[in-house]
C-alpha atoms as one frame of an Amber mdcrd trajectory, in Angstrom:
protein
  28.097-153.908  48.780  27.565-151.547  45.985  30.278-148.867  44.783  28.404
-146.215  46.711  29.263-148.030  49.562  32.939-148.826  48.898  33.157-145.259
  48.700  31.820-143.965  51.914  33.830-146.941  53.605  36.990-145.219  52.078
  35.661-141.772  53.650  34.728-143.750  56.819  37.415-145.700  57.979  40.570
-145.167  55.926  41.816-142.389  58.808  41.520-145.116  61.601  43.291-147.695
  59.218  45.859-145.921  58.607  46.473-144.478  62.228  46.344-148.300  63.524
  48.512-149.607  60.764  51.049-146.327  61.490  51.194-146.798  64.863  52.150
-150.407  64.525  55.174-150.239  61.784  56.257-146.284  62.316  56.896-146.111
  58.408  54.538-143.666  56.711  54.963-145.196  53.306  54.628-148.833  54.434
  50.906-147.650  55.650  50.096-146.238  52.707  50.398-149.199  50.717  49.259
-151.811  53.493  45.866-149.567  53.817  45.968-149.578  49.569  46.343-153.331
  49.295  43.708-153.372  52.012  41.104-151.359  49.815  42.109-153.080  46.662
  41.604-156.711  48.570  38.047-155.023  49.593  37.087-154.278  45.577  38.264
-157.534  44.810  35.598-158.728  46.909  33.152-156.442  46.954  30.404-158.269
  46.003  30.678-160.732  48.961  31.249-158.214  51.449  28.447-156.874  53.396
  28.291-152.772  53.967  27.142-153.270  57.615  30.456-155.447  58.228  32.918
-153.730  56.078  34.598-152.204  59.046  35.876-155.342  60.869  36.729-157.017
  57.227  38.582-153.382  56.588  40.686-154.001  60.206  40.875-157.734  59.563
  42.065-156.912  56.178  44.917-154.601  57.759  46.181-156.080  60.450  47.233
-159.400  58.364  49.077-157.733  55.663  50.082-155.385  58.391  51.614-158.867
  60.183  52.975-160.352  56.686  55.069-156.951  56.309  56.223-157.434  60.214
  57.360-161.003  59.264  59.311-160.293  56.204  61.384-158.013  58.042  63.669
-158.892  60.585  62.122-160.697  63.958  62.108-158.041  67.452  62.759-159.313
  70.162  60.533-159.926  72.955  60.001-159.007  76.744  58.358-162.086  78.122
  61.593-163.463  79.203  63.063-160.468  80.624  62.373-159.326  84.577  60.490
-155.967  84.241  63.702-154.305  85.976  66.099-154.604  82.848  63.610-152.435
  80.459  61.659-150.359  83.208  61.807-146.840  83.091  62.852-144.557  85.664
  64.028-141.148  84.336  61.336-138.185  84.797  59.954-136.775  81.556  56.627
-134.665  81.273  55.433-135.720  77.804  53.602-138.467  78.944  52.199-138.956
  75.006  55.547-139.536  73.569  56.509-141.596  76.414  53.905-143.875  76.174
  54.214-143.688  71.986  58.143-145.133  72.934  56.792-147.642  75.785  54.154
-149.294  72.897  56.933-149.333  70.343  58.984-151.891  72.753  56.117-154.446
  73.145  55.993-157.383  70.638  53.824-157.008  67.467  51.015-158.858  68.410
  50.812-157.339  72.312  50.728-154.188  70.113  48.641-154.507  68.097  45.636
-155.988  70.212  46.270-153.050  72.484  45.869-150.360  69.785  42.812-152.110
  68.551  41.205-152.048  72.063  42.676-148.959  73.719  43.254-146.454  70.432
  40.163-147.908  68.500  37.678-149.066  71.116  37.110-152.522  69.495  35.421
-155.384  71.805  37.819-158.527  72.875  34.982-160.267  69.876  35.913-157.806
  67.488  39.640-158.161  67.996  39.460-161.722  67.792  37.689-161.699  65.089
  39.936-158.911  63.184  43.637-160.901  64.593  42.688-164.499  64.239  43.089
-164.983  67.920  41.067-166.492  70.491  38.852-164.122  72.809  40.963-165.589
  75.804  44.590-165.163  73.847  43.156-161.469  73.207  42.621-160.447  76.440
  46.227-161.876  77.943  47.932-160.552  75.077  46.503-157.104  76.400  47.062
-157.723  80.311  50.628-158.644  79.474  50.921-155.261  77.270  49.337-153.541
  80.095  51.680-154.892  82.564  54.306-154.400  80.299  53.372-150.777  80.169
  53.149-149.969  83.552  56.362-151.052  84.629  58.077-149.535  82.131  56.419
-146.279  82.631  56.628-146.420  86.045  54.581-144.787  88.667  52.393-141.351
  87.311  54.561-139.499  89.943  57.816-140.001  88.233  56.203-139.425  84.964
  54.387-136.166  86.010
């Protein structure tokens, strides 16, 4: 990859970095400096990097230091072992884009994430499991569970609407 092409990845993809990594940890600064250490881990190898798969390394890149930060601060907890009636939600509200930006803030990290990847960012169940380190099975129950997850807390579009 030459310099030229460090630089129009910067112009290219920094936007949908830093949207993913945002959406994930809610903490403006905190995606700053995950999507810098992501471009500085990118000139470090810039050499060995190829321009036409710069994107997925970019994600890849991301979405583990994005996970390191997750880990080093305190553990969430989870849904799986709760009955979808304890955290469903049944009050009417109109704004169906901040109610579904509060439903994907309850999910666990990685159900999160692989759902942003797929439904924010339009990446293949490959390229997600090549980005998260998961199998292309774990990837796609990861995002049914989400899903589920989703829809019962949301509720039916009559309620929300």
């Amino acid at each position: 990859m030459t310099i030229e092409e460090y630089n129009e990845s910067v112009t290219r993809y920094s936007d949908g970095l830093y949207r993913f990594v945002l959406k994930n940890i809610k903490d403006q600064e905190q995606a700053r400096d995950i999507i810098q250490d992501t471009y500085e881990k990118l000139w470090m190898k810039v050499s060995e990097v190829s321009a036409l798969k710069v994107k997925s390394y970019l994600f890849a890149i991301a979405y583990h230091t994005m996970i390191d930060v997750i880990r080093k601060e305190s553990r969430k907890d989870t849904f799986d072992g709760l009955p979808p009636v304890e955290h469903a939600h049944t009050d009417q509200y109109s704004d169906l884009q901040e109610l579904l930006s509060v439903a994907i803030e309850k999910l666990p990290e990685t159900q999160r994430s692989v759902i942003l990847l797929r439904d924010y960012e339009g990446y293949s169940y490959n390229e997600i499991s090549e980005i998260t380190g998961l199998s292309e099975a774990q990837v796609k129950v990861y995002i049914y569970r989400g899903r589920v997850f989703l829809k019962n807390y949301i509720g039916s579009m009559e309620s929300v609407i």
